[in-house]
C-alpha positions in Angstrom: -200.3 207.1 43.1 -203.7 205.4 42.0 -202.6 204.4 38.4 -199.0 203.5 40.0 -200.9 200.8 41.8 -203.0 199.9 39.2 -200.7 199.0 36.8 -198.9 197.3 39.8 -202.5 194.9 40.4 -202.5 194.7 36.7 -199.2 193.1 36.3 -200.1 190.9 39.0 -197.4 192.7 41.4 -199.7 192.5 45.0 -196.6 192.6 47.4 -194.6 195.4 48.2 -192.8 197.0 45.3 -188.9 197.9 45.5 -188.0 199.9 43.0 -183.7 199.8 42.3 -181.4 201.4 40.1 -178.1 201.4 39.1 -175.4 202.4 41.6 -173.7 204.7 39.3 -176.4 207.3 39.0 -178.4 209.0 41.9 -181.5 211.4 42.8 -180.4 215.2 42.7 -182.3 216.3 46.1 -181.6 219.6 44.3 -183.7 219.4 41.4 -186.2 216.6 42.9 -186.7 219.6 45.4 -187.4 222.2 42.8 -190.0 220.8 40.7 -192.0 218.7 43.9 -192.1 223.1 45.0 -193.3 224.0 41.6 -196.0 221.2 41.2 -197.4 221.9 44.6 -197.1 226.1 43.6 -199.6 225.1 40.4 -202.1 223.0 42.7 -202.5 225.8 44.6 -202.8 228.2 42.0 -205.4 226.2 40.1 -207.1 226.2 43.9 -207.4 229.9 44.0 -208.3 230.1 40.5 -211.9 231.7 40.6 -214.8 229.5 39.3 -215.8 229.8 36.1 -219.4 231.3 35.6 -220.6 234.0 32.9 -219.4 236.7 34.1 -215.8 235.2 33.9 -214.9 233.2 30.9 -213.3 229.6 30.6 -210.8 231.1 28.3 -209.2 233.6 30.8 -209.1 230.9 33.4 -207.0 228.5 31.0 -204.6 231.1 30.5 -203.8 231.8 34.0 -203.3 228.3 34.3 -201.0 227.9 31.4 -198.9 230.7 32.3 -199.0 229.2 36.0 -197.5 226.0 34.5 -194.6 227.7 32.5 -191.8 227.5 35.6 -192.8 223.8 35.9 -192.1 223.2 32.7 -188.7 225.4 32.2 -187.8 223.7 35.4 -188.5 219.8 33.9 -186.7 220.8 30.7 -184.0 222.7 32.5 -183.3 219.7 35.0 -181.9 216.2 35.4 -183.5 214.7 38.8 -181.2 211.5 38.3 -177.8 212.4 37.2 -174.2 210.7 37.8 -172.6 210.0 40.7 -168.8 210.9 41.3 -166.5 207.7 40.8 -166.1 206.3 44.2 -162.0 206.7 44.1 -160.0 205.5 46.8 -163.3 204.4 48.9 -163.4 201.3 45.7 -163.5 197.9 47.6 -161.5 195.2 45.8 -161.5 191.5 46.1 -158.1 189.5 44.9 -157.7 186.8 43.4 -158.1 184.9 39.9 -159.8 187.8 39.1 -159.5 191.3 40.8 -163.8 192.2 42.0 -164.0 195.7 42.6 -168.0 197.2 43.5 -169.1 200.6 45.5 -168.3 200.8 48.6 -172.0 200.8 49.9 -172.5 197.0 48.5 -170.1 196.0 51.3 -173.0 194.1 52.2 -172.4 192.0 49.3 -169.1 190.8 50.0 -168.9 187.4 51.6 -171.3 186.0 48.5 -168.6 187.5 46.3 -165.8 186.1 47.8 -167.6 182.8 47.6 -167.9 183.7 44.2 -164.0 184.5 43.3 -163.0 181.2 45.2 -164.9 179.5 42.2 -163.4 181.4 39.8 -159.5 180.7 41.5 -160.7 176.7 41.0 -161.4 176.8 37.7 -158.7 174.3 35.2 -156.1 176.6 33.5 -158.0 176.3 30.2 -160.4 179.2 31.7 -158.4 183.0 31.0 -160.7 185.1 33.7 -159.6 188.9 33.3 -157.1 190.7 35.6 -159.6 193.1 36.7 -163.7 193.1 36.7 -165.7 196.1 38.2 -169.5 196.9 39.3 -170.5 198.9 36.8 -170.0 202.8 37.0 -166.8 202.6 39.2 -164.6 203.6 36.1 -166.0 205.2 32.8 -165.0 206.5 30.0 -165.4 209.7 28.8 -165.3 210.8 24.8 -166.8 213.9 22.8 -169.4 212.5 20.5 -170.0 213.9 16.9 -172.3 216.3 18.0 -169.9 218.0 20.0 -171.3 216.6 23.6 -169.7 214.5 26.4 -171.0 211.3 26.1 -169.5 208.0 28.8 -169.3 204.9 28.0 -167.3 201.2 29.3 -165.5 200.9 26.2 -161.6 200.3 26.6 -162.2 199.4 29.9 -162.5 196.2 32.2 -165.5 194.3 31.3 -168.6 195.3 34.5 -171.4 193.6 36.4 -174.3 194.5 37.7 -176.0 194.0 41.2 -179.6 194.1 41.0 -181.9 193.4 44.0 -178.7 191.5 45.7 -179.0 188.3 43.1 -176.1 186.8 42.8 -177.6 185.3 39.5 -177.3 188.7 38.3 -173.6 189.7 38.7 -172.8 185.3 37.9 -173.9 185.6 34.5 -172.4 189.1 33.6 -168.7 187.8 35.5 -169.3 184.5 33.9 -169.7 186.1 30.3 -166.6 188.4 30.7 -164.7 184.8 31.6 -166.0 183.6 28.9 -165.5 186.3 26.6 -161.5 186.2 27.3 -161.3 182.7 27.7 -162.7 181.9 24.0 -161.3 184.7 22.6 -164.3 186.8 21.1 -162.2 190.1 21.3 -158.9 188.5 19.7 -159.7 189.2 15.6 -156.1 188.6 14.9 -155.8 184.8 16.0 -159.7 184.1 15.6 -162.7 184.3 13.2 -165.4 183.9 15.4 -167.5 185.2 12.0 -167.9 181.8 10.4 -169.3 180.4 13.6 -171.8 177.6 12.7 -175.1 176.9 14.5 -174.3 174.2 16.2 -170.8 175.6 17.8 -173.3 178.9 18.9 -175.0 176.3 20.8 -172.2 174.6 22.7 -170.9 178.4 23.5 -174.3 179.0 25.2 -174.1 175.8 27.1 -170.9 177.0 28.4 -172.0 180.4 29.1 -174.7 178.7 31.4 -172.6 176.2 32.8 -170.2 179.2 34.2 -172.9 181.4 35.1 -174.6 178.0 37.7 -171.2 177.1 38.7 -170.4 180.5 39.8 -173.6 180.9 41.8 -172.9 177.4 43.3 -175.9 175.6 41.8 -179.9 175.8 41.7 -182.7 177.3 40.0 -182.0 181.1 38.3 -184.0 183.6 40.0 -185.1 185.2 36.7 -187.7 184.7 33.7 -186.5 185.0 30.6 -188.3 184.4 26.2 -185.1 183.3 24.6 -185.4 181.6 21.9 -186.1 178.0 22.4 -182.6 176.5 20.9 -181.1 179.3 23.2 -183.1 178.0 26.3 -182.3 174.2 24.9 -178.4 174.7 25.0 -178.9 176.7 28.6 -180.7 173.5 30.3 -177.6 171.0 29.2 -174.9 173.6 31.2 -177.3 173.6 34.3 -177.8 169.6 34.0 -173.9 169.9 33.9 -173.6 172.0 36.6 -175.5 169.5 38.8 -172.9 166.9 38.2 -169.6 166.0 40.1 -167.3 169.1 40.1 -164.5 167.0 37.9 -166.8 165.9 35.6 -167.7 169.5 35.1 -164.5 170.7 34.2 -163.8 168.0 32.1 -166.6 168.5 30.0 -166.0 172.6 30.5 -162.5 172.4 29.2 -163.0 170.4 26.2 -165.7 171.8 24.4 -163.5 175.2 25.2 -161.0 173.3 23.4 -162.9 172.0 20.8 -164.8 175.2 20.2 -161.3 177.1 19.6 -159.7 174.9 17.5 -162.4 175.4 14.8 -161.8 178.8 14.6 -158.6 179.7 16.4 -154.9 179.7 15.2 -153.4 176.8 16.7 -151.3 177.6 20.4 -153.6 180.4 20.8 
């Protein structure tokens, strides 16, 4: 607890410290049960360990505590105190619209800022291709045996996700706004596009874009997040949010063109 704290002072963290995780995975009680048992079992077993003196060597005393310790760590080997959760099913809660929101059902909490969210997305000019279906992550997975011969999951194949994390909706903005994106440019669409001759300058505009949707989804002001992108990156992310900032028909106007403009460098024409 004392170096937990520490590193918290050191980092600069003095407030109160929430720690999150992904809504997919979850704390086996089980397991988290089992080795808090055997840890406190070792304490007390290097308690009633008798003191050291010359009459009873160091050595002895070592080994009873390193045979003491062998459960624990069978046990921390032999267990997974965070492990999956069971797809939530039927329970799901979907938004319609444009774009079909789906997210676990105990982030119904989250709801009215997502339907403020898809209302954007259902306004956006007919240039835009949002997908059918987007999900929180972990709702549906993928899984596929690996080389090796073990299960491994993955999102692969599936609808693109987002993530919620600490209830910013900059955080789920710019992971819907990117799948938008994505489908809208055409990334995915090797047959009709060659996105691998794509010049410096175009990479630029695409980031704009990709900034542009992400503050337009959110409805405007600062992001809640640091980040050390690169400074041409960070360059091209200012002009979307200036653009963001402007009349909402003089967003889409300039949106839709450099979509337009983008695609016809390096897309087949009508596609």
């Amino acid at each position: 607890m004392m170096g937990f704290f520490l590193l918290a002072a050191a980092l600069g963290r003095t407030g109160s410290i929430v720690l999150t995780g992904p809504p997919e995975s979850t704390v086996d009680p089980i397991a988290l049960t089992l080795r808090l048992g055997l840890v406190t079992a070792l304490m007390l077993a290097l308690i009633w360990l008798p003191a050291t003196d010359r009459d009873r060597p160091s050595g002895r005393k070592a080994l009873v505590a390193a045979v003491a310790a062998l459960p624990l760590v069978a046990t921390v080997v032999g267990t997974r105190p965070v492990v999956d959760r069971e797809q939530p099913g039927t329970n799901v809660i979907c938004l319609d619209g444009a774009s079909k929101i789906c997210i676990w059902p105990e982030h119904e909490k989250y709801l009215p800022q997502l339907q403020e969210l898809n209302a954007r997305i259902s306004l956006l000019p007919a240039t835009f291709v949002p997908p059918p279906l987007i999900n929180e992550a972990g709702i549906t997975k993928t899984r596929h045996i690996g080389p090796d011969g073990k299960e491994y999951i993955s999102y692969g194949g599936g609808p693109p996700i987002f993530y919620i994390f600490d209830g910013s909706p900059w955080s789920y903005a710019d992971d819907i706004g990117n799948a938008i994106n994505k489908s809208t440019f055409g990334f995915n669409d090797d047959q009709n596009c060659d996105w691998q001759e794509l010049s410096q300058s175009d990479q630029e505009r695409i980031w704009a874009v990709d900034k542009w949707m992400e503050t337009y989804l959110v409805g405007d002001g600062a992001p809640d997040y640091q980040t050390d992108a690169s400074n041409e990156m960070q360059v091209a992310w200012s002009k979307g949010r200036e653009i963001a900032s402007r009349a909402r028909v003089d967003q889409f106007r300039w949106a839709e063109q450099e979509v337009r403009d983008v695609r016809a460098r390096y897309c087949q024409p009508g596609r």
